[in-house]
C-alpha positions in Angstrom: -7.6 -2.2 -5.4 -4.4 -2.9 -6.1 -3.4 -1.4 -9.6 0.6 -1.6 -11.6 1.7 1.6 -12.1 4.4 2.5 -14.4 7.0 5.0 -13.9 9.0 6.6 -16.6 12.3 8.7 -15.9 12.1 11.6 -18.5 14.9 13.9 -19.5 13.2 17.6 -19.2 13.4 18.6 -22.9 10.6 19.1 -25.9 9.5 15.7 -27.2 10.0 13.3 -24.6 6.6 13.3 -23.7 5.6 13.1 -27.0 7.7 10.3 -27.6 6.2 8.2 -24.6 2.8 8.6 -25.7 3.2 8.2 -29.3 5.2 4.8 -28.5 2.1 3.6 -26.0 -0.5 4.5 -28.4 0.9 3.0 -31.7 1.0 -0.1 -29.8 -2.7 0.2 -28.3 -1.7 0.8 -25.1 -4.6 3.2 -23.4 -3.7 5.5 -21.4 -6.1 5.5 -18.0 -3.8 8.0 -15.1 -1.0 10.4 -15.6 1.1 12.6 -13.0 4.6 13.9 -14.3 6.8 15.4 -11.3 9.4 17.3 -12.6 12.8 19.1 -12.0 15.4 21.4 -13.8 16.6 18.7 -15.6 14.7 15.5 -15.2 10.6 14.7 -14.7 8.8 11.1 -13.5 6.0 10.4 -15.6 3.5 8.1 -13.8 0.9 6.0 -15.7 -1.9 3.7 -15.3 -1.8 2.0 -18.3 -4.5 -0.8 -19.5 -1.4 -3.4 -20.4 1.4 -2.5 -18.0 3.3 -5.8 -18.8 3.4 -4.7 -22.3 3.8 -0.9 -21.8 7.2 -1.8 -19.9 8.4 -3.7 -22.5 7.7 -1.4 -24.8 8.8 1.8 -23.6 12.7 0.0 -22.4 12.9 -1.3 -26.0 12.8 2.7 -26.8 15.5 3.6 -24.7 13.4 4.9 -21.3 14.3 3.9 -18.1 11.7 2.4 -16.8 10.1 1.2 -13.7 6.7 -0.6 -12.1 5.3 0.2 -8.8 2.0 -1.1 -7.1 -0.2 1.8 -5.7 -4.1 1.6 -5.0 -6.4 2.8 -7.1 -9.4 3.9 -4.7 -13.3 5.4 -5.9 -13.6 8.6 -3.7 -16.7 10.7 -3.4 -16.9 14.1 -5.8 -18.0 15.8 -2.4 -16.1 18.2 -0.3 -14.5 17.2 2.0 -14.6 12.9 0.4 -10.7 13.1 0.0 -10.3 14.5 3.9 -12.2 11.6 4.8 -9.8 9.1 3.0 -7.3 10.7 4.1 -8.1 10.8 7.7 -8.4 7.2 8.1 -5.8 6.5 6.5 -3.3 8.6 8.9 -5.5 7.7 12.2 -4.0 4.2 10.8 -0.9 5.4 10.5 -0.4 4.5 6.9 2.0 7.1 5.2 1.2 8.5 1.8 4.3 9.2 -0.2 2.1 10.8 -2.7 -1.1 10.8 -4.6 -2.7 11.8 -7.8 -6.2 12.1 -8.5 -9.0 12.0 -11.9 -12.6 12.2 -12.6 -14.4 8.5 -12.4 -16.3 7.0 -14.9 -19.1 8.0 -12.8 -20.1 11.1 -11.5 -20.6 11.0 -8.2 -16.7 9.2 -8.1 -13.1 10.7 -8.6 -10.4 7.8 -8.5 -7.5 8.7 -6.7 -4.5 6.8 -7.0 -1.8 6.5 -3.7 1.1 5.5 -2.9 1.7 4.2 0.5 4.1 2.1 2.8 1.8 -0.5 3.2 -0.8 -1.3 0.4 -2.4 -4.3 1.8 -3.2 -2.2 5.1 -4.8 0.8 3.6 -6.9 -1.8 1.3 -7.5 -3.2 4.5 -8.5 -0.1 6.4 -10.4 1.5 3.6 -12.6 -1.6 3.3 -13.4 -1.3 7.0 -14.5 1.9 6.6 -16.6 1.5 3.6 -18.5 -1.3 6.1 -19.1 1.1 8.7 -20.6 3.7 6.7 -22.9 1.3 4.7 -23.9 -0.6 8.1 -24.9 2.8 9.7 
């Protein structure tokens, strides 16, 4: 499914983390995905956030630059090899992942990864197909 993810653009220095986090959660913004990238100088903090509309607003009225993305949010199996078997039909459909980040489900048997790709609406697409075929066999 199609999820909003927000991106924050993070100076690499103590606190700004902090800052983030404290300004989502005094406003009741819950936290669901994280993934900070970061350089030298500068880190991209990713989050799936339960109001991203709000989370937006919110973190640009404190100063961060901000930004929204849509990625897929997709249930794989906690298996080995469940990920190489997302990720193979995704590239035998030549949908390019830019990048990924993963956590443990609400269930179990689940880990939710979320991707980034060139073309959403196509791996939803594709991944639906596949969860047919597996259930049908």
């Amino acid at each position: 499914m199609k999820v909003k993810q927000i991106s924050v653009f993070l100076e690499n220095k103590s606190g700004r983390l902090a800052q983030v986090t404290r300004a989502l959660g005094d406003n009741q913004i819950n936290i669901r995905a994280l993934s900070i990238a970061d350089t030298t100088d500068f880190g991209i903090l990713r989050l799936i956030v339960d109001k991203p509309e709000e989370a937006n607003s919110i973190l640009r009225a404190e100063g961060f630059m901000v930004s929204e993305t849509a990625v897929i949010a997709v249930e794989v199996p906690d298996r080995p090899g469940g990920l190489a078997d997302i990720l193979a039909t995704l590239g035998q459909a030549g949908i390019n992942i830019e990048y990924l980040y993963a956590f443990i489900g609400q269930s179990s048997d689940k880990a939710q990864v979320i991707f980034r790709v060139d073309d959403s609406d196509k791996a939803i697409n594709v991944l639906k197909d596949q969860a047919k075929t597996i259930t049908s066999e």
